[in-house]
C-alpha positions in Angstrom: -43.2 8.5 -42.7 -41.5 5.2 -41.9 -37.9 6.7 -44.3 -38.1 9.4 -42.2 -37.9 7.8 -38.9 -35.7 5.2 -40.5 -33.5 8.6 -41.1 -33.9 9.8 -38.2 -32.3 6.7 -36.1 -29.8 6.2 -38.7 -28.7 10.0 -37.8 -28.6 8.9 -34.5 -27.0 5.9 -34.3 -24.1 7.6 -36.1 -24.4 10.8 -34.0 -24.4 8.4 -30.4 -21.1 6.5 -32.4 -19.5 9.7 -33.1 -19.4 10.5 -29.2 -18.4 7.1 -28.5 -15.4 7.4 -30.5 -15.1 11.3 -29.4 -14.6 9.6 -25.5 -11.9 7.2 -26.1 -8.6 9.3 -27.1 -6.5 6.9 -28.9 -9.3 6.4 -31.8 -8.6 10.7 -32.8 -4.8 10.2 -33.2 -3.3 10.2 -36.1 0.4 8.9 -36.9 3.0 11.4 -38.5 3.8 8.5 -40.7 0.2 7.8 -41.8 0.8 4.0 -40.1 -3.1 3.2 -39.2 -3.5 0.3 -37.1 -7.0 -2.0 -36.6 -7.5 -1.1 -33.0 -6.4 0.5 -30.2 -7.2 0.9 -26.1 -6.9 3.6 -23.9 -4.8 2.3 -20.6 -6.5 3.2 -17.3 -3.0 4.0 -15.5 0.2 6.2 -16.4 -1.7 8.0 -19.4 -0.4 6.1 -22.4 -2.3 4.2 -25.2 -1.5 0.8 -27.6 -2.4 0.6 -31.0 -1.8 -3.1 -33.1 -2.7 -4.7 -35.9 -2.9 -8.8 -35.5 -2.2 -10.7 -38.4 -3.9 -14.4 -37.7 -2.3 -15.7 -41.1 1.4 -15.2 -39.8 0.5 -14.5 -35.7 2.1 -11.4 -36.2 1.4 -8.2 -33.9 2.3 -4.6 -35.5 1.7 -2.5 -32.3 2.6 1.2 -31.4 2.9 2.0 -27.8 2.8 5.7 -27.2 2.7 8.1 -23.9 1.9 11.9 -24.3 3.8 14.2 -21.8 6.6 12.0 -21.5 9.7 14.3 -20.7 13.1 14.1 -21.6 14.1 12.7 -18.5 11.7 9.6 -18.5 11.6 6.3 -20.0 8.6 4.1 -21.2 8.6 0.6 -21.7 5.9 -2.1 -22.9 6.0 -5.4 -22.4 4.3 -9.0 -22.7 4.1 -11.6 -20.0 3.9 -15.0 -21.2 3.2 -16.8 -18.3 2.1 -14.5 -15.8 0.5 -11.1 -15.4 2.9 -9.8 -13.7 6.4 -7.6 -14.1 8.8 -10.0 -13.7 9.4 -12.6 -16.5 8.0 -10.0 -19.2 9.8 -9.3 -22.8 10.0 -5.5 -22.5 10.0 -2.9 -25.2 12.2 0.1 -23.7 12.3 3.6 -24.9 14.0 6.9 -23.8 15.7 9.9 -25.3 19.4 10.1 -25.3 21.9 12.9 -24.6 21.7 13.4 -28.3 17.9 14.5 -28.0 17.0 11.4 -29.8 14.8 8.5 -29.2 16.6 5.2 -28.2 15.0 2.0 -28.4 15.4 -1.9 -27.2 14.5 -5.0 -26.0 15.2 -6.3 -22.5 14.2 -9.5 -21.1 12.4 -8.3 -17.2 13.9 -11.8 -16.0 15.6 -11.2 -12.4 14.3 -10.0 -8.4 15.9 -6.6 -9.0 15.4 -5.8 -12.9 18.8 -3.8 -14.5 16.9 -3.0 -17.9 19.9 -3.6 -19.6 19.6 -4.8 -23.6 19.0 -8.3 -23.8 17.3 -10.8 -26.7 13.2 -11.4 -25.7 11.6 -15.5 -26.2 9.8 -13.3 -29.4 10.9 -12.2 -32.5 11.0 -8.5 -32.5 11.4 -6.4 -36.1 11.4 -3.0 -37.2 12.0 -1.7 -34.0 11.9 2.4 -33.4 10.5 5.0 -32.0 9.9 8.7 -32.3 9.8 11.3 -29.4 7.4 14.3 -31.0 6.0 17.1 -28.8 6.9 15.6 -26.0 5.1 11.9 -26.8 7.2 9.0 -26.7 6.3 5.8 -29.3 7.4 2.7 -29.7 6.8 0.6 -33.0 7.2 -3.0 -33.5 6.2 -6.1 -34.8 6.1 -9.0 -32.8 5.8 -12.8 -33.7 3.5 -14.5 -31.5 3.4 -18.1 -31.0 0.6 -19.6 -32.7 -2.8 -19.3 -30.8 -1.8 -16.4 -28.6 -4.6 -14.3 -29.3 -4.4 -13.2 -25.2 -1.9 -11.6 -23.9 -0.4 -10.3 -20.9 0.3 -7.0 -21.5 2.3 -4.5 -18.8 3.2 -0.9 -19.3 5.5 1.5 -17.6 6.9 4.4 -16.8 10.4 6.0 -14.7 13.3 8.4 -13.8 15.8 8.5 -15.7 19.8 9.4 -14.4 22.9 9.9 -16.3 21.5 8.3 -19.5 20.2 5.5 -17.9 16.9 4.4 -16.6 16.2 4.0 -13.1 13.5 1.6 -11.1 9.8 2.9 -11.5 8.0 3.4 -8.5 6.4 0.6 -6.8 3.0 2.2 -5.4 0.0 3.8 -7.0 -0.6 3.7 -10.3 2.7 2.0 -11.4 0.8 -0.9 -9.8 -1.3 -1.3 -11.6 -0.5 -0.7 -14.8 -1.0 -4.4 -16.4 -4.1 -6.2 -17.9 -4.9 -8.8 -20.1 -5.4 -7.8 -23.9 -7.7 -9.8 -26.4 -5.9 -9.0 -29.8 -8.8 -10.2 -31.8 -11.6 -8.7 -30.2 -9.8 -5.3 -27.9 -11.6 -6.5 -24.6 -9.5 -5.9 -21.8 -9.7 -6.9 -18.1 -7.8 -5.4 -15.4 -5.1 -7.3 -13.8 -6.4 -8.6 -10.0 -3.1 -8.3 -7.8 -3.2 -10.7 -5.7 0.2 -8.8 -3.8 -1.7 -5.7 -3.4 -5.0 -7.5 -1.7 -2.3 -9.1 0.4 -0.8 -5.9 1.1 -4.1 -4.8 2.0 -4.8 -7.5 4.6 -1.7 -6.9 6.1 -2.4 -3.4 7.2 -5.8 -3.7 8.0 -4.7 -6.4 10.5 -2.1 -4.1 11.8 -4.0 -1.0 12.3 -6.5 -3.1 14.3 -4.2 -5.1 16.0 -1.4 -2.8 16.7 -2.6 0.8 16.4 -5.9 0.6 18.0 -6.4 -2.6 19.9 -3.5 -2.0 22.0 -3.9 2.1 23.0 -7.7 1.0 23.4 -6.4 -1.8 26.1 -4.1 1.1 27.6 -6.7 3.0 28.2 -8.9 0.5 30.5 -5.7 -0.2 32.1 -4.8 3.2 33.2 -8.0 5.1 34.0 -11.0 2.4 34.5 -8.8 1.0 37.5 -9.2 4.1 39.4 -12.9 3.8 40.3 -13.6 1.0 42.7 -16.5 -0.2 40.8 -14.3 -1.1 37.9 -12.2 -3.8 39.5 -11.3 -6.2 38.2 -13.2 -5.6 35.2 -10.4 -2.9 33.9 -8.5 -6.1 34.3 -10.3 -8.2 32.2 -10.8 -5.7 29.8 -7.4 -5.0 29.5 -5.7 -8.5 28.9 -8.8 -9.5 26.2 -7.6 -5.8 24.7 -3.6 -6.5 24.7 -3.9 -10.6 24.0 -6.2 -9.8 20.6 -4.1 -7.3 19.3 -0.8 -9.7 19.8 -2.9 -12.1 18.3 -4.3 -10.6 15.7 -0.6 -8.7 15.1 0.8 -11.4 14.6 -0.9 -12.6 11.9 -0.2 -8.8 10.4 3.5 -9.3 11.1 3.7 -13.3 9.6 1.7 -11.5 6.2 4.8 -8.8 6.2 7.0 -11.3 7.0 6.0 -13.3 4.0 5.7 -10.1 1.8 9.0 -9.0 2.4 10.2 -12.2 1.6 8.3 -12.4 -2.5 10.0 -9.0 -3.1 13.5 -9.3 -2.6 13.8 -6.1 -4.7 11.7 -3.6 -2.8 12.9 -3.0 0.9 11.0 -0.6 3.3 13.5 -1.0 5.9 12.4 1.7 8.6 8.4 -0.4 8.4 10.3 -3.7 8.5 12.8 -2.8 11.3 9.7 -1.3 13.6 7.5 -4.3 12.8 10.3 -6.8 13.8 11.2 -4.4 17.1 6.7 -4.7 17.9 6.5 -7.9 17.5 9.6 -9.0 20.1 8.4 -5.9 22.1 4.9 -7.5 22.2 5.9 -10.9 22.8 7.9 -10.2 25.8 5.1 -8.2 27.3 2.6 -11.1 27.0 4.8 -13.4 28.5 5.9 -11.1 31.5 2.2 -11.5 32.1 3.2 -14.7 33.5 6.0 -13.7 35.7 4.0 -10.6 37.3 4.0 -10.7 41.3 1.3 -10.5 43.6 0.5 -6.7 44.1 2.1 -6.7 47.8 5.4 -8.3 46.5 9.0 -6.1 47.2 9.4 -6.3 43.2 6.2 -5.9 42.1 7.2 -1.8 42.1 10.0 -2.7 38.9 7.8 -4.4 37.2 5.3 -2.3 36.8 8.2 0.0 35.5 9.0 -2.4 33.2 5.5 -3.2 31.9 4.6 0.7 31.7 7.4 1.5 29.8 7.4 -1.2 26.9 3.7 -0.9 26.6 3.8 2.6 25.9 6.9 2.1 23.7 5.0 -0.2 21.8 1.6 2.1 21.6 4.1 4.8 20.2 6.0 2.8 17.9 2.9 1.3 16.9 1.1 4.4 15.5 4.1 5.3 13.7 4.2 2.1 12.0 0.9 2.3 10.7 1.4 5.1 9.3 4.5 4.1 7.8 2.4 1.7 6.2 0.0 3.7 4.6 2.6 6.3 3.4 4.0 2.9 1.7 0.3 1.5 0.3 -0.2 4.9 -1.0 -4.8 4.4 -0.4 -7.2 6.7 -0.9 -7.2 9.7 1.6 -10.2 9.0 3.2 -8.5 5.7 4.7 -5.6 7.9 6.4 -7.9 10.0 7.3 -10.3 7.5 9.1 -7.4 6.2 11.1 -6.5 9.6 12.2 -9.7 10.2 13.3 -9.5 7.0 15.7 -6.5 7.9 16.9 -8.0 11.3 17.4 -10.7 10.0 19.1 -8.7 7.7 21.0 -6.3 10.7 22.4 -10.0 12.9 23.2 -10.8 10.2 25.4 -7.7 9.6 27.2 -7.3 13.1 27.9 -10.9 13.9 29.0 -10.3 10.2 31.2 -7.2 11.8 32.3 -8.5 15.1 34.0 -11.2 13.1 35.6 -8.9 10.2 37.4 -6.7 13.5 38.8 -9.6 15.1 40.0 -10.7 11.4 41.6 -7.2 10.6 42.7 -6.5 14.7 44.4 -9.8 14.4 46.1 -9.4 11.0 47.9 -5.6 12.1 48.5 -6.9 15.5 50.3 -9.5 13.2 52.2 -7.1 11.3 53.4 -4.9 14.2 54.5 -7.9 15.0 57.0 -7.8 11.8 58.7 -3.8 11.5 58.6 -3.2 13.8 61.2 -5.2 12.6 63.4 -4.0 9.7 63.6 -0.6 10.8 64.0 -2.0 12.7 67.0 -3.3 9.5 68.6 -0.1 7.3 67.6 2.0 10.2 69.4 0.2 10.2 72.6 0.4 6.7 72.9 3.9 6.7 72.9 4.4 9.6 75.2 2.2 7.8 77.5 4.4 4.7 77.2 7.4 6.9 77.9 
């Protein structure tokens, strides 16, 4: 009895292995050259896979980086970070197919703001160097001498256009990202990179959205309909300056985050976001300040600048919204998070048009009140003076 159960968990044990090995991809292929390698992982991003073979005796790594589906007009590159896990500073592996139809191969040292890709020698020893472009999969074979110790390294992987036979920037959003991670050679653990640009990134629009595009419509809003029924003043004053001074607040934070974003990649420029985030925050600034200069309400120029303070606060509301979403076309998040701030600005335009119809109806029946009692009065001035006549 006991063989048989003893059979019976050995049979599944090797059946539960089986789908283990059946779920992670790069463990089925086989090489055309019959080159087996000790391990392999299965990258989260930009469907590719690494296979390697570390040899502790010499610190020597005998990897093969490959990506399915890569077409003829892509590169693919692979690359290890030794100081950083990050892009820049990387020793890059770089492969593409040429106008010939075959695979080209090379090193290049990722070492400037604005990478050209160009060949160049890596801080590594790199030998038998190829790659083979089969059925539409690129691979890249090498072997690498580590320094001794390195057992952890930094790895990045990517993918882009390519244009006239050369290779062209990758994109910058998405899952070209986040395609980097740190790679035990020894044991195959791997942990996924934590980008500390991204969470800023992150910050930087939340605190926009709030500050910008919805603190500031939502302080329009008490402005221009709560001060219309008697019983609101001056609360919709109140309301209004805590509404507009938190968002500048607040946006300016957003816009000192850009500010130093823009600033730690030189090579990325999103001008239109950058040019409408500089135009808010001088836009904003002024109108806090002209809070200072406004006149008493029966002053001869209070009329202008009310103009004035209409006009650039709605300016700003606009250009606001369409920065925001500037920004998320740039962070590339889920849907659900452009679609949550549509919804509030939705929801904000429901309520200023439903406010809207009920200030005109307001406003059109104390006008038509006062129409009764206007001529009356011009009735009693006019006698008056015909008496004095």
């Amino acid at each position: 009895m006991e063989a048989k159960l003893q059979s019976f968990l050995n049979a599944l044990l090797l059946f539960s292995l089986c789908l283990s090995a059946a779920g992670q991809t790069c463990t089925n292929h086989n090489f055309a050259s019959n080159e087996v390698f000790a391990a392999c992982v299965d990258h989260p991003v930009l469907n590719s896979f690494l296979h390697w073979t570390y040899h502790p005796s010499n610190t020597t790594l005998r990897m093969a980086f490959r990506r399915p589906s890569t077409s003829p007009n892509q590169w693919i590159a692979w690359a290890i970070n030794p100081n950083a896990l990050a892009m820049f500073g990387s020793q890059a592996l770089i492969a593409y197919r040429n106008s010939s139809g075959l695979p080209h191969v090379y090193t290049s040292s990722i070492d400037l703001p604005s990478p050209t890709m160009q060949q160049s020698r890596l801080s590594y020893e790199v030998s038998q160097l190829s790659a083979t472009y089969l059925n539409n999969e690129m691979t890249i074979f090498a072997t690498i001498s580590l320094p001794r110790g390195m057992t952890t390294v930094n790895q990045v992987w990517q993918e882009g256009p390519m244009a006239q036979g050369s290779p062209l920037p990758h994109a910058f959003t998405g899952d070209n990202r986040r395609s980097l991670a740190t790679l035990d050679l020894l044991t195959g653990s791997t942990t996924a990179a934590v980008d500390s640009v991204l969470r800023r990134r992150n910050i930087h629009g939340v605190l926009n959205a709030v500050s910008w595009g919805t603190l500031m419509p939502m302080g329009a809003i008490f402005a221009r309909y709560l001060k219309v029924f008697k019983a609101a003043d001056p609360a919709w004053f109140y309301l209004h300056v805590a509404c507009q001074t938190s968002a500048y607040a607040v946006g300016v934070a957003g816009w000192a985050t850009g500010i130093k974003l823009g600033g730690e990649s030189a090579a990325v420029q999103y001008n239109t976001h950058r040019n409408i985030g500089i135009a808010l925050f001088v836009l904003g600034s002024v109108q806090v300040f002209a809070l200072l200069l406004r006149p008493k309400k029966d002053h001869k120029y209070r009329i202008y600048w009310n103009i004035y303070h209409h006009s650039m606060g709605y300016s700003v509301i606009i250009m606001s919204i369409i920065n925001v979403f500037e920004g998320l076309k740039i962070l590339s998040p889920d849907n659900k998070w452009r679609r949550a701030y549509s919804g509030v600005i939705i929801l904000l335009g429901a309520v200023a048009l439903v406010l809207e119809a009920i200030t005109w109806f307001i406003v059109i029946k104390r006008r038509r009140s006062n129409s009764n009692k206007f001529p009356h009065n011009i009735s009693t001035h006019t006698a008056k003076v015909e008496n004095r006549v």
